[in-house]
C-alpha positions in Angstrom: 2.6 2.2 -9.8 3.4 -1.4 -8.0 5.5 0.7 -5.2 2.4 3.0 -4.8 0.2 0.0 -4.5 1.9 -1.7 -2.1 2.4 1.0 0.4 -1.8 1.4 -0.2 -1.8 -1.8 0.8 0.8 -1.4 3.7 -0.7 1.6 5.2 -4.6 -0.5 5.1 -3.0 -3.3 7.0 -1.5 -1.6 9.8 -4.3 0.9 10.1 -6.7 -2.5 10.3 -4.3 -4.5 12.6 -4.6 -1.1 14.7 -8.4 -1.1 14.9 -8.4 -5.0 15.4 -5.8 -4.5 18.3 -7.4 -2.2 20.0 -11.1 -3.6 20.0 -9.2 -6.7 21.3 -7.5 -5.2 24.2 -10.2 -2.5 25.1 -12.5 -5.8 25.4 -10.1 -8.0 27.2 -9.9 -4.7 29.8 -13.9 -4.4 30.4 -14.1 -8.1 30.6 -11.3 -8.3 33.5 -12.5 -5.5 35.2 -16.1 -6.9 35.2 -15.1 -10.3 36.2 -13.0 -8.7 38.7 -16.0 -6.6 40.3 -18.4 -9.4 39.5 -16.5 -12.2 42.3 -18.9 -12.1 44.6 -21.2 -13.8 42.4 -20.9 -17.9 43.0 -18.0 -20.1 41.8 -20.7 -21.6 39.1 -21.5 -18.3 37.3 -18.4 -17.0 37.2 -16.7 -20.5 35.5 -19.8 -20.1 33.0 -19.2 -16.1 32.4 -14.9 -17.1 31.7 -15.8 -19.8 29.8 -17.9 -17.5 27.6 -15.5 -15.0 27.4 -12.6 -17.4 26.6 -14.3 -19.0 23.4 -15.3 -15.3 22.1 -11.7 -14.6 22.6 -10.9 -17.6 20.5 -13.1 -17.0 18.0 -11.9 -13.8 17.4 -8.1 -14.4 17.5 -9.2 -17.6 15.0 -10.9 -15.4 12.9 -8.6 -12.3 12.3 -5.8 -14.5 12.3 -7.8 -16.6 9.0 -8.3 -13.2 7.3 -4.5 -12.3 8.1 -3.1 -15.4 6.5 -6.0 -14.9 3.3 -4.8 -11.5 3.2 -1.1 -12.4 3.1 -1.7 -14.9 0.8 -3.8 -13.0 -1.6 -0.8 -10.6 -1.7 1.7 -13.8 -2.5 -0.3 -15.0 -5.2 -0.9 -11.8 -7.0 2.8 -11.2 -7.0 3.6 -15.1 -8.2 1.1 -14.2 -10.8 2.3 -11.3 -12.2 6.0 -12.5 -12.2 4.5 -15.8 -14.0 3.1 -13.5 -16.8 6.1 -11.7 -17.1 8.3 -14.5 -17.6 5.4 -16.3 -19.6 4.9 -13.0 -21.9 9.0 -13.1 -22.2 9.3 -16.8 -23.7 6.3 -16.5 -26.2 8.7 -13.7 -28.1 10.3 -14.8 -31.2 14.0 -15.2 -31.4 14.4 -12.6 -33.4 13.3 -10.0 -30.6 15.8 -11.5 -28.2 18.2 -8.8 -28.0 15.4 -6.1 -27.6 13.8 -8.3 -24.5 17.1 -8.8 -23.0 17.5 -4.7 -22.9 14.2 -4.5 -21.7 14.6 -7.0 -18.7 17.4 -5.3 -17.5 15.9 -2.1 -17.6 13.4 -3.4 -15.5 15.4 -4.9 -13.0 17.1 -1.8 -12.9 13.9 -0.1 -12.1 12.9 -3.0 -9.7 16.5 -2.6 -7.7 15.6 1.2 -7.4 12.0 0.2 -6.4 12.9 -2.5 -3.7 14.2 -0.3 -1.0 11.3 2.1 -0.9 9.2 -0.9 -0.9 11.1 -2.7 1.8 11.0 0.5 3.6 7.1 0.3 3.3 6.8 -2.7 5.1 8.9 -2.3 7.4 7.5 0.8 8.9 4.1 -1.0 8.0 5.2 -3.5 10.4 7.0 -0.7 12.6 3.2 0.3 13.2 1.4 -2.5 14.1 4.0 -3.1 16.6 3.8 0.2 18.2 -0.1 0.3 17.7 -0.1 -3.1 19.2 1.7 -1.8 22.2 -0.1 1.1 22.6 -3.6 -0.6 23.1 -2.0 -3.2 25.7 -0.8 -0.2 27.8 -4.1 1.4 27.5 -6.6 -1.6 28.2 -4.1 -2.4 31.0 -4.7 1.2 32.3 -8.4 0.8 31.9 -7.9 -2.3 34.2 -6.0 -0.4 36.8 -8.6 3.0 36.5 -11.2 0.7 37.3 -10.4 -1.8 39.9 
């Protein structure tokens, strides 16, 4: 269920760093194309339009890259969490139950060795995409640019 979870959770962050990437680079592409065609206005309206442009661009980089790191950390703390109430859960047993936890544990280490690949590979073809993606929308906004000037 954890393994199913996480590649949920995989799969919605690289399909959102994919729609984030692209909205990025498809604006930074219409921008420089329109302050490319747009020189012949005065020195003093263009420095105003960039410096526009360059504070929406920082406030959006600032801003996805906030809900990246609460993201990320949301995911950290939930899996602290769960291993605390594991171990917690483990210690409040009485000592008579001992042998029966310790056969349990490593059944689930067991089960969490044979889990950890396929959860590895999740992320890293999770972070596979978002590369790829990321790549993608730079070659098209750059080809927008070139289209267009």
């Amino acid at each position: 269920m954890a393994v199913f979870l996480l590649k949920f959770v995989f799969f919605t962050l690289s399909s959102l760093m994919n729609l984030i990437s692209a909205l990025i680079f498809s604006i930074i592409g219409r921008l420089t194309v329109l302050v490319i065609q747009g020189l012949s206005v005065p020195t003093q309206g263009i420095n105003g339009l960039l410096a526009i442009i360059r504070s929406m661009i920082q406030w959006i980089i600032q801003y996805f890259a906030e809900l990246l790191k609460d993201a990320i950390s949301s995911i950290i703390s939930a899996a602290f969490d769960s291993f605390k109430e594991a171990i917690t859960g483990s210690v409040d047993l009485t000592s008579s139950a001992v042998g029966e936890i310790m056969e349990k544990t490593r059944d689930s280490l067991d089960q969490l060795l044979k889990d950890f690949p396929e959860v590895f590979e999740g992320f890293s073809e999770m972070v596979w995409t978002i590369v790829k993606d990321l790549w993608n929308n730079y070659g098209n906004a750059v080809g927008y640019v070139m289209e267009n000037l």
